[in-house]
MIBAKE-314987 format. One line per 10 residues: their letters; for each residue x, y, z of N, C-alpha, C. Coordinates in nm, 2 decimals, decimal comma. Atoms other than C-alpha are relative to their C-alpha. Example, Ala and Ser with C-alpha at 12.3 -4.5 7.8 and 13.67 -1.06 7.14 Angstrom:
! MIBAKE-314987
as	0,09 -0,12 0,00 1,23 -0,45 0,78 0,09 0,12 0,00; -0,09 -0,11 0,00 1,37 -0,11 0,71 -0,08 0,11 0,08
! end
This chain:
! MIBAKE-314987
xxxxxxxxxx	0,09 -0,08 0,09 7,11 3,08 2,98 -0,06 -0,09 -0,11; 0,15 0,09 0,10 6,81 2,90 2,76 0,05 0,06 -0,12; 0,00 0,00 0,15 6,88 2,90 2,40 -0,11 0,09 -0,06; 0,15 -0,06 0,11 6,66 3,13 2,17 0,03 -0,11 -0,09; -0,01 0,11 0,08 6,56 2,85 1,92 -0,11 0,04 -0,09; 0,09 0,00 0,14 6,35 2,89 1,59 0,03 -0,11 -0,11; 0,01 0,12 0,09 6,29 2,58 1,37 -0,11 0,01 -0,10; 0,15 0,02 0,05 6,09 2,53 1,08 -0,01 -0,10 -0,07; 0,06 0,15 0,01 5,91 2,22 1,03 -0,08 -0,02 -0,17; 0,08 -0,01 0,19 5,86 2,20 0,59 -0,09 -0,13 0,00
xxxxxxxxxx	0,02 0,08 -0,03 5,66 1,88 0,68 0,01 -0,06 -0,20; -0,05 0,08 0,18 5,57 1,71 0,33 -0,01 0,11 -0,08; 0,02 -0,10 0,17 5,64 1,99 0,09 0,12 0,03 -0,07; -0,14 0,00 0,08 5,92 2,09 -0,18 0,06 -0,09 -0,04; -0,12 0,06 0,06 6,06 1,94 -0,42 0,19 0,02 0,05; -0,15 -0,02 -0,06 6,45 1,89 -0,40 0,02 0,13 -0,08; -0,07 -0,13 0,04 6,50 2,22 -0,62 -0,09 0,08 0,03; 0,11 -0,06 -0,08 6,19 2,39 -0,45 0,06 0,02 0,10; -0,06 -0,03 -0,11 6,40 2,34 -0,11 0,12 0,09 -0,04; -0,12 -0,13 -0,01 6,75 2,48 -0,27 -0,06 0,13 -0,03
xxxxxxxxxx	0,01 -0,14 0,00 6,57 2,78 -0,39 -0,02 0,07 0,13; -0,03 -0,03 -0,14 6,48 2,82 -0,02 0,09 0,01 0,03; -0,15 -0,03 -0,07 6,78 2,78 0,12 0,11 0,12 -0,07; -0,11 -0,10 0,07 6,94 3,04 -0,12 -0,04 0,10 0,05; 0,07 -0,08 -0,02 6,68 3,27 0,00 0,03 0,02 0,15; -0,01 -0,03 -0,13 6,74 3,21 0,37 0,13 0,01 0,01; -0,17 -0,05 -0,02 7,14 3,21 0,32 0,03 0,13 0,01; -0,04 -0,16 0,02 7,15 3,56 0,19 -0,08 0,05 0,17; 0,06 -0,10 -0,06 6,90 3,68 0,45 0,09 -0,04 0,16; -0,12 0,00 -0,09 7,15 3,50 0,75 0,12 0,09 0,01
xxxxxxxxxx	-0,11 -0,05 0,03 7,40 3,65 0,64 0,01 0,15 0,06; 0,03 -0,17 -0,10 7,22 4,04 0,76 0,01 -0,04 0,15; 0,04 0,02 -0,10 7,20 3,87 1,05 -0,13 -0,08 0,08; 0,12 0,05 -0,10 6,93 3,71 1,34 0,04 -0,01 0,11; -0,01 -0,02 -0,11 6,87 3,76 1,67 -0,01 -0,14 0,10; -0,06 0,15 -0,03 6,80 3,37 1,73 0,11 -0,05 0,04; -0,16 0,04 -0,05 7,09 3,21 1,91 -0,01 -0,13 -0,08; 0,01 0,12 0,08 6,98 2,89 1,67 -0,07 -0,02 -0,11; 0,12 0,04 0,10 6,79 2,83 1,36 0,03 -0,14 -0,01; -0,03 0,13 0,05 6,71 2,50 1,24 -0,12 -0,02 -0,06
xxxxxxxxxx	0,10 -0,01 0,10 6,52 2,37 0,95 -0,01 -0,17 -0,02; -0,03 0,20 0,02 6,38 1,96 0,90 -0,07 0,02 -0,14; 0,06 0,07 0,10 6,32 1,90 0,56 -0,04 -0,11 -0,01; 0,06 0,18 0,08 6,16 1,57 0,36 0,16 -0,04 0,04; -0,15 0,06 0,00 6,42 1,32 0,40 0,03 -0,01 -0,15; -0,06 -0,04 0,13 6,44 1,36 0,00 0,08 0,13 -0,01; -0,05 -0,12 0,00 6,58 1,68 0,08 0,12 -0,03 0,10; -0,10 -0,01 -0,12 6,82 1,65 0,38 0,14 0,06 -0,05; -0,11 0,01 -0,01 7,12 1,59 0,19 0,03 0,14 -0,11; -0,04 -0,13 0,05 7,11 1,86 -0,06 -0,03 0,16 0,08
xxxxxxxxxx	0,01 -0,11 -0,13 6,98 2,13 0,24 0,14 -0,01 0,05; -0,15 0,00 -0,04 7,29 2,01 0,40 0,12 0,05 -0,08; -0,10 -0,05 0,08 7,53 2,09 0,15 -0,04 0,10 -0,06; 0,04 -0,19 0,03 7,38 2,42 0,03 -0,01 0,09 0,10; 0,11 -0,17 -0,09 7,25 2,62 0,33 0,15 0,01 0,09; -0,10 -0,03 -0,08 7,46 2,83 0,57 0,04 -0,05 0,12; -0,05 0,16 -0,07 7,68 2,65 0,81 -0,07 0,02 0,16; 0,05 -0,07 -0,13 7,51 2,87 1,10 -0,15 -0,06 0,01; 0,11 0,06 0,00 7,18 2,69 1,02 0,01 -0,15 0,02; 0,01 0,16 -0,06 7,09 2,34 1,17 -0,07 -0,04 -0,09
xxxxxxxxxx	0,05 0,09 0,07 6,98 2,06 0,97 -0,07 -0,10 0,06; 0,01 0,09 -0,05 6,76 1,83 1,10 -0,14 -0,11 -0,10; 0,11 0,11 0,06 6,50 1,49 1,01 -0,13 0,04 0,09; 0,11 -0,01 -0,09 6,14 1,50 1,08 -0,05 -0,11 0,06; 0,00 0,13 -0,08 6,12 1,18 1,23 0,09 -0,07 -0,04; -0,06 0,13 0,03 6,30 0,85 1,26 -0,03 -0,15 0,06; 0,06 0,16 -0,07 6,30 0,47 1,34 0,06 0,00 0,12; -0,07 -0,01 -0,07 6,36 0,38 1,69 0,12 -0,11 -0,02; -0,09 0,13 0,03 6,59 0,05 1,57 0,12 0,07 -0,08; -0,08 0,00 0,08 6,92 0,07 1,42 0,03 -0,02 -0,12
xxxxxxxxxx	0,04 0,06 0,02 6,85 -0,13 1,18 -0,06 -0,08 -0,04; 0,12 0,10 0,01 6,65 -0,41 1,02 -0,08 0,02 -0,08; 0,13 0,03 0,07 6,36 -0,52 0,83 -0,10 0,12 0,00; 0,10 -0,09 0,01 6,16 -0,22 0,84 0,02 0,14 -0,14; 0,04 -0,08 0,14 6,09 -0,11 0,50 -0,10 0,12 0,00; 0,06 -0,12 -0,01 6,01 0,22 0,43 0,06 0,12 0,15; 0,00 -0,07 -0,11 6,15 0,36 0,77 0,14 0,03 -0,03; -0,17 -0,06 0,02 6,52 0,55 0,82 0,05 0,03 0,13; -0,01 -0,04 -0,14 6,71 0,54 1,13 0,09 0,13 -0,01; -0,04 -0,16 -0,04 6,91 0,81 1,31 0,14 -0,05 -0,07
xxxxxxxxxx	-0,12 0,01 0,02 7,25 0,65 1,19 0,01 0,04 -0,18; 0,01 -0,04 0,11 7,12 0,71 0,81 -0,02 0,13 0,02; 0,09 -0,17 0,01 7,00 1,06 0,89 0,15 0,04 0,05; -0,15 -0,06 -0,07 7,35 1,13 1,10 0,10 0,03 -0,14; -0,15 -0,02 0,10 7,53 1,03 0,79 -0,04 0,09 -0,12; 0,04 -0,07 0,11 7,37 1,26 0,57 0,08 0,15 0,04; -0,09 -0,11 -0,06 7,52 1,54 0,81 -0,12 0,08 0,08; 0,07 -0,04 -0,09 7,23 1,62 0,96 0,00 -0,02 0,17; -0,06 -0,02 -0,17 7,25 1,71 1,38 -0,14 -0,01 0,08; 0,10 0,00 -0,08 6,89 1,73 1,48 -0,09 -0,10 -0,05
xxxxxxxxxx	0,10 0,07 0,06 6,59 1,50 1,48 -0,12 0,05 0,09; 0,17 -0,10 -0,06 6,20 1,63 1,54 -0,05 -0,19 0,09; 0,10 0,11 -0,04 6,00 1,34 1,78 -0,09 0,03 0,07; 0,11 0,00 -0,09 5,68 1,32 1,88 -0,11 0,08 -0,08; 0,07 -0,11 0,06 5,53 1,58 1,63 -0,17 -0,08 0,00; 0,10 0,07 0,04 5,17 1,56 1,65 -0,11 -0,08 -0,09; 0,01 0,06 0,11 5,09 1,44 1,33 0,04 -0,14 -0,03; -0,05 0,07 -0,01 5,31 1,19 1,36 -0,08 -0,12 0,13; 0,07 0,04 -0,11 5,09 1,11 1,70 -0,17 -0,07 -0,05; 0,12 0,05 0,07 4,77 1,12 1,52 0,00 -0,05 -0,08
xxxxxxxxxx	0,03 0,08 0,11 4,81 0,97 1,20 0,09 -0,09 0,00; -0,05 0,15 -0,01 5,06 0,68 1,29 0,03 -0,03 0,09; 0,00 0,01 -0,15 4,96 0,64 1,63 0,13 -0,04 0,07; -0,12 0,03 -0,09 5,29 0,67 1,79 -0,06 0,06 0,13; 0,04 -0,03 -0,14 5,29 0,65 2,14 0,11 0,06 0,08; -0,10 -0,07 -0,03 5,48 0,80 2,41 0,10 -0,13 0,04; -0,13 0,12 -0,05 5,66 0,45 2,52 0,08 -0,07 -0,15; -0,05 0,00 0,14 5,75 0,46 2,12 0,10 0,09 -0,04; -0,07 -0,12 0,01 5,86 0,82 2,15 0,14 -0,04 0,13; -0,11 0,00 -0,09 6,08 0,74 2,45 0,13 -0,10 -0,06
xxxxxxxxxx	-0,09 0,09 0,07 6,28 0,47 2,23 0,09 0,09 -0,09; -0,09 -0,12 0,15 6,35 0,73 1,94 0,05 0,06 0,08; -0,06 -0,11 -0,05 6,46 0,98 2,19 0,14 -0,05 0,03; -0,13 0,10 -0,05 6,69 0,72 2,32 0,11 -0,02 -0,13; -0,08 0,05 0,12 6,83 0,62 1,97 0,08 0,15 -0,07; -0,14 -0,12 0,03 6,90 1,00 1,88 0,05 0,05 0,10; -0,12 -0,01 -0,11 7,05 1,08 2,21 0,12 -0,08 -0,02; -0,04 0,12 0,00 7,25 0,77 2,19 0,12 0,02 -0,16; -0,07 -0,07 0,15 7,37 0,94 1,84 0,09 0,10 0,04; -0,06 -0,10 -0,02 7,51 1,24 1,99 -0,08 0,08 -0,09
xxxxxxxxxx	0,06 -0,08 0,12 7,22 1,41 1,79 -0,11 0,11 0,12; 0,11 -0,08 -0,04 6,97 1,70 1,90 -0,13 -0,07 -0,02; 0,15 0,04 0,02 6,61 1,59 1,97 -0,09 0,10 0,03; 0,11 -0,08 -0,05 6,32 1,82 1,98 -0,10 -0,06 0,06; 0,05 0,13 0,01 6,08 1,63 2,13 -0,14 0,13 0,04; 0,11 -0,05 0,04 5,68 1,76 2,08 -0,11 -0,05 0,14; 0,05 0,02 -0,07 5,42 1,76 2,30 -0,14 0,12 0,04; 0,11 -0,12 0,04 5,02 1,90 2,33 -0,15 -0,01 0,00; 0,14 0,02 -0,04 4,66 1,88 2,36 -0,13 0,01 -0,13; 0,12 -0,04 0,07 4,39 1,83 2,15 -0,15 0,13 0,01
xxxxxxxxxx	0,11 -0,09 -0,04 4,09 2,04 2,14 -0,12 -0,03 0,08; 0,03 0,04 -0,11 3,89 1,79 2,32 0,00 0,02 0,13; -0,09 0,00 -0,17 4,15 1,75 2,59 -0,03 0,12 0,04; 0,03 -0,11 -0,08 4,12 2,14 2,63 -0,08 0,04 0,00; 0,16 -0,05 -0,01 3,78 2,18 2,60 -0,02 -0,10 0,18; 0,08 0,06 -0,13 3,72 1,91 2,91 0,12 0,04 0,13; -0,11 -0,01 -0,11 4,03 2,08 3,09 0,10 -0,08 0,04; -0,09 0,19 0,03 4,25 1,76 3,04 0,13 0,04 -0,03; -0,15 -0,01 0,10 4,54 1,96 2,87 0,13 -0,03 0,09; -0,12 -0,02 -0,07 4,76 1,96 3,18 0,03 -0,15 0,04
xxxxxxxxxx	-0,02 0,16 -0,04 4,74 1,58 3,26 0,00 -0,07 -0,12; -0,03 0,03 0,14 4,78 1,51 2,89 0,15 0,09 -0,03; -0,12 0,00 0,02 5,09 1,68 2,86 0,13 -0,07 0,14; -0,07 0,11 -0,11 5,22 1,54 3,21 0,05 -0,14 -0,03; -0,03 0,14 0,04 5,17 1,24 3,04 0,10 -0,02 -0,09; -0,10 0,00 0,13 5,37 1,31 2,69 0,12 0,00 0,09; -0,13 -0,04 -0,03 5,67 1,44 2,90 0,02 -0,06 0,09; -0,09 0,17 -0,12 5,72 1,18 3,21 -0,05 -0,08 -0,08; -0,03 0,12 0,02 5,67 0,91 3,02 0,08 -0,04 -0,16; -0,09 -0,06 0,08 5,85 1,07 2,71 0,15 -0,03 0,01
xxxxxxxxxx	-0,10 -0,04 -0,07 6,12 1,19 2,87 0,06 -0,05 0,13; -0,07 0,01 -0,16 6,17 1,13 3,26 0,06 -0,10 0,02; -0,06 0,19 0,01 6,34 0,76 3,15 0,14 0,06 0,02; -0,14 -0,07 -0,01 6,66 1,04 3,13 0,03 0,06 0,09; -0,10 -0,05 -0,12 6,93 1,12 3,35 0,03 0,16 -0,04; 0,00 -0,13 0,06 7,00 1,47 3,35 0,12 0,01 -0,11; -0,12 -0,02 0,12 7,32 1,47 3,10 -0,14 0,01 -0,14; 0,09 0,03 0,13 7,05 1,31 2,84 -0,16 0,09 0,00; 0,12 -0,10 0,06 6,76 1,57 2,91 0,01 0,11 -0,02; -0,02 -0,15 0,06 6,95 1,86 2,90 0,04 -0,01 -0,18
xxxxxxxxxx	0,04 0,00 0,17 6,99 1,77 2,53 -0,09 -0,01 -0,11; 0,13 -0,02 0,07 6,65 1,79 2,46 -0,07 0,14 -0,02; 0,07 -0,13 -0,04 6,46 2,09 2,35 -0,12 -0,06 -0,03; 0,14 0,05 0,00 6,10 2,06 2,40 -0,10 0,12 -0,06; 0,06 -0,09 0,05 5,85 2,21 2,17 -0,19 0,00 0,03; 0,13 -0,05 -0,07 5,47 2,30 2,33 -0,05 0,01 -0,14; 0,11 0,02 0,13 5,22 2,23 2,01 -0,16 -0,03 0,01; 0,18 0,01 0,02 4,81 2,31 2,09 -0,05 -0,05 -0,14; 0,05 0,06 0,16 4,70 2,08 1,84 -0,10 0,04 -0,08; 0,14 -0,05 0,05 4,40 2,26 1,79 0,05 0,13 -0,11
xxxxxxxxxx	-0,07 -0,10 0,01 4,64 2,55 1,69 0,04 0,04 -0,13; -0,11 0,01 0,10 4,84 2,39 1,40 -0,05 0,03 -0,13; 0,03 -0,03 0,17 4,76 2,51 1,06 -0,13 0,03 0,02; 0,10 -0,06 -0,05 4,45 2,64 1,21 -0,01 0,12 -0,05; -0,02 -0,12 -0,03 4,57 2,98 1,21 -0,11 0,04 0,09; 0,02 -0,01 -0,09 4,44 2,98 1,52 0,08 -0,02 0,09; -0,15 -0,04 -0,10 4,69 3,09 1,82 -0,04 -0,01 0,13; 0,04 0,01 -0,12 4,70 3,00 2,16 0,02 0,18 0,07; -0,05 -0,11 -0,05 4,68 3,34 2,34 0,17 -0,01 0,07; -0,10 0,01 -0,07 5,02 3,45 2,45 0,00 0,00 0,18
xxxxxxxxxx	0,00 0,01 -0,16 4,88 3,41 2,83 0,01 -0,17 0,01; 0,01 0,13 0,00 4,78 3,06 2,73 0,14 -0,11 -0,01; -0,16 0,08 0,05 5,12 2,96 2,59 0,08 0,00 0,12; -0,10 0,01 -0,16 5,31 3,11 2,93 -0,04 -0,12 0,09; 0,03 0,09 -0,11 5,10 2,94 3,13 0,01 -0,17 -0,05; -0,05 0,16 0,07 5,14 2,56 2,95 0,15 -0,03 0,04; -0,13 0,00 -0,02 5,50 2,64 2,91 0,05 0,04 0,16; -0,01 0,02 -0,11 5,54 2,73 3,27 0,00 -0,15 0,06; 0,04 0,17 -0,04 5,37 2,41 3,39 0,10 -0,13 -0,07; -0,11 0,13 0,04 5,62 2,19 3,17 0,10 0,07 0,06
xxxxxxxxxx	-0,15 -0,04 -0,08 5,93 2,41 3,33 0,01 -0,09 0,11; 0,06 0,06 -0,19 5,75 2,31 3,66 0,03 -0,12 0,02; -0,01 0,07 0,00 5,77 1,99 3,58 0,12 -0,04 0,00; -0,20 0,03 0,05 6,15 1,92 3,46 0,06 0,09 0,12; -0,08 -0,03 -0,14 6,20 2,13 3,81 -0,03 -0,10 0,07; 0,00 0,12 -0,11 6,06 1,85 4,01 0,04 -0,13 -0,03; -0,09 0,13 0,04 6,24 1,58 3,81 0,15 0,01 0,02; -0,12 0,05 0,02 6,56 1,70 3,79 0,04 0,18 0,05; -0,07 -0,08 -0,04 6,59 2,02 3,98 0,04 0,14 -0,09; 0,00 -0,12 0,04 6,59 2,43 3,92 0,13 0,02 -0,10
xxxxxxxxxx	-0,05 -0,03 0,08 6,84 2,45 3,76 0,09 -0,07 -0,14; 0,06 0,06 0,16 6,82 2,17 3,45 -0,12 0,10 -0,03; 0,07 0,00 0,05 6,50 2,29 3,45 0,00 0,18 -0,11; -0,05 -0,07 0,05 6,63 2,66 3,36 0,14 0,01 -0,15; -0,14 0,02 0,10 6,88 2,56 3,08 -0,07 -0,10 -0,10; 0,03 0,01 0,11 6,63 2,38 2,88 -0,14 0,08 -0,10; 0,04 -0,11 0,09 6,48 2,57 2,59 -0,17 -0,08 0,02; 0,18 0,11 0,04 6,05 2,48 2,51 -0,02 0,13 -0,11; 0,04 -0,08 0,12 5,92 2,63 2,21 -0,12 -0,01 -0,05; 0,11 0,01 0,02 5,60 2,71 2,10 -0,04 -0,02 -0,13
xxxxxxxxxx	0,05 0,07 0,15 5,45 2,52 1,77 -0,16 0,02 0,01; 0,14 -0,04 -0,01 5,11 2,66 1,71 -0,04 0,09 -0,10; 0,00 -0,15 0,08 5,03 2,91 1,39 0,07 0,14 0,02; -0,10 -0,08 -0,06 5,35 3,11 1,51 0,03 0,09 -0,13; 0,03 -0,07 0,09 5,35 3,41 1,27 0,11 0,12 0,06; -0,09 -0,10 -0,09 5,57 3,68 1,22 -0,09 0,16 0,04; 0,05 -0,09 -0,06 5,27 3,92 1,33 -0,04 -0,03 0,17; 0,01 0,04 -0,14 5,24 3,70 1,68 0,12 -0,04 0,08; -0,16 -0,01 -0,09 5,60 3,63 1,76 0,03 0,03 0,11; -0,06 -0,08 -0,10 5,71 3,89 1,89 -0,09 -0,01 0,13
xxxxxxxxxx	0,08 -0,02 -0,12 5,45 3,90 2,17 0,03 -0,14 0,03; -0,08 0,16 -0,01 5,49 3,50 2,21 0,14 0,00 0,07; -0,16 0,06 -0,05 5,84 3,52 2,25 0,08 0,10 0,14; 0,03 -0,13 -0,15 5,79 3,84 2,53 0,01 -0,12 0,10; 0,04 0,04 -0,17 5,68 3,57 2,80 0,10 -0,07 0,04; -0,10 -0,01 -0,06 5,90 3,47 3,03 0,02 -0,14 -0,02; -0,03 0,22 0,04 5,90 3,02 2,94 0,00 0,00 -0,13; -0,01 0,02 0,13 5,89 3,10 2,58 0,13 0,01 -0,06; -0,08 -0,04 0,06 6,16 3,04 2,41 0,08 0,00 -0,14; -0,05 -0,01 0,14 6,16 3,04 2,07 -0,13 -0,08 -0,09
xxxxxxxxxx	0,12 0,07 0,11 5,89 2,84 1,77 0,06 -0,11 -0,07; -0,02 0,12 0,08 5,86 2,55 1,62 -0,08 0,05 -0,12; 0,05 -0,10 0,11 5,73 2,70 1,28 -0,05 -0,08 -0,12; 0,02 0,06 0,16 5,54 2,53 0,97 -0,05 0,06 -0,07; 0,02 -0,06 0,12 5,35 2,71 0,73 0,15 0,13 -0,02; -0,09 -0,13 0,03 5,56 3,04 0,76 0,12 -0,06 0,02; -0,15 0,01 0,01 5,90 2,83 0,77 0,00 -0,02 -0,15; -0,02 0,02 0,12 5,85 2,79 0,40 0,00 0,12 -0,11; -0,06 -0,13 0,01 5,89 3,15 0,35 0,12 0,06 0,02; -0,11 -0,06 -0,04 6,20 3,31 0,37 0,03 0,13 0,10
xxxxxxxxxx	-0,03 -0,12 -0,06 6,12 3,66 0,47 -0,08 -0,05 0,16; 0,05 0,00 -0,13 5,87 3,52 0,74 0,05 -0,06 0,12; -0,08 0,09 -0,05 6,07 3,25 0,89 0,15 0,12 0,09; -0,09 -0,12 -0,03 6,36 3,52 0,94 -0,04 0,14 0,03; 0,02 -0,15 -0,05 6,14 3,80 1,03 -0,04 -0,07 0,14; 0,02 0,07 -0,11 6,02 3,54 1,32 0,09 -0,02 0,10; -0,10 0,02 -0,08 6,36 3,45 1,44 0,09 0,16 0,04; -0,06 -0,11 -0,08 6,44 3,85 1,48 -0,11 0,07 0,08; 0,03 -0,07 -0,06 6,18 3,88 1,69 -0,02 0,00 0,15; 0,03 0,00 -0,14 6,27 3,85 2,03 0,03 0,18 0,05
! end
């Protein structure tokens, strides 16, 4: 059974006491309950460690990126063994932001995945089309590409510990939404794919989640189709009521 998964991605925003009042806000509201079988939230890496020791223990903690090295001379960057010891369990890779504005590539992304696998850490790993790409009909051999050369370097142990998040670039902070037909069929086609690498039933047991102006008035219909299984969330994860009106609504 596939994971329901809801994550939200605070990329650069909140101060460190800007995040705890969040998290005081999303503790109480866990507490009524959610229908998600997972939340998880990546703050700033200025934030990690006080998220971690405030929020409820039912909520995941994770980084929004890291280095792929152990390691080393690289100023300004934080690996996964600094992020691990903070207490954090997941790390985001691939986000497209991270794609466009510091041209990471996918034989870049395949190192990081390696470094937090290799951690015993959760990886989300991101993947998605420009508006170009889907304008010239490109989107499907543009995500083919993100995820075999991403991903398919792993054996199955190490891919079923990946969840993979579906992100129409065109989509993100847009507030513009891939139709919920559009989303199935994407997310189908990456299932399809992780069936012909590694066989029906990996490819049933891992989660893909849709990152795209996911709102809690499109959710619910979103998380209806039958490859969806859950959001990668940014503006509205910095909400409390919306972020948790999101994750009860499968």
């Amino acid at each position: 059974m596939r994971k329901k998964i809801v994550a939200g991605n605070w990329k650069m925003n909140l101060t460190v006491n800007e995040a705890e009042s969040l998290v005081k806000e999303l503790n109480q509201k866990v507490k009524e309950g959610v229908k998600a079988d997972q939340l998880i939230v990546f703050p700033s890496f200025t934030n990690i460690v006080s998220v971690v020791n405030s929020i409820d223990y039912s909520i995941n903690v994770g980084a929004q990126n890291c280095h792929e090295s152990k390691s080393g001379a690289y100023t300004g960057e934080v690996s996964v063994d600094m992020i691990q010891s903070t207490g954090a369990t997941v790390i985001l890779v691939g986000h497209s932001e991270r794609r466009a504005y510091f041209g990471e590539t996918n034989e870049l992304l395949a190192k990081k995945v390696d470094a937090v696998l290799a951690a015993d850490m959760q990886a989300v790993y991101c993947c998605g089309e420009t508006l170009p790409e889907r304008e010239a009909n490109n989107h499907f051999r543009v995500i083919e590409s993100q995820i075999s050369e991403g991903l398919f370097h792993l054996d199955e142990s190490g891919i079923s510990e990946v969840v993979i998040a579906y992100e129409p670039v065109w989509a993100i902070g847009t507030g513009v939404t891939a139709s919920s037909d559009q989303a199935q069929e994407v997310h189908a086609f990456i299932r399809s794919l992780i069936e012909k690498k590694y066989g029906n039933e990996i490819a049933e047991q891992i989660s893909i989640l849709y990152g795209g102006s996911c709102n809690p008035k499109n959710a619910e219909e979103l998380f209806r189709q039958k490859d969806v299984d859950g959001g990668l969330i940014g503006g509205a994860a910095l909400k409390a009521n919306d972020f948790i009106q999101i994750a009860n609504s499968y």
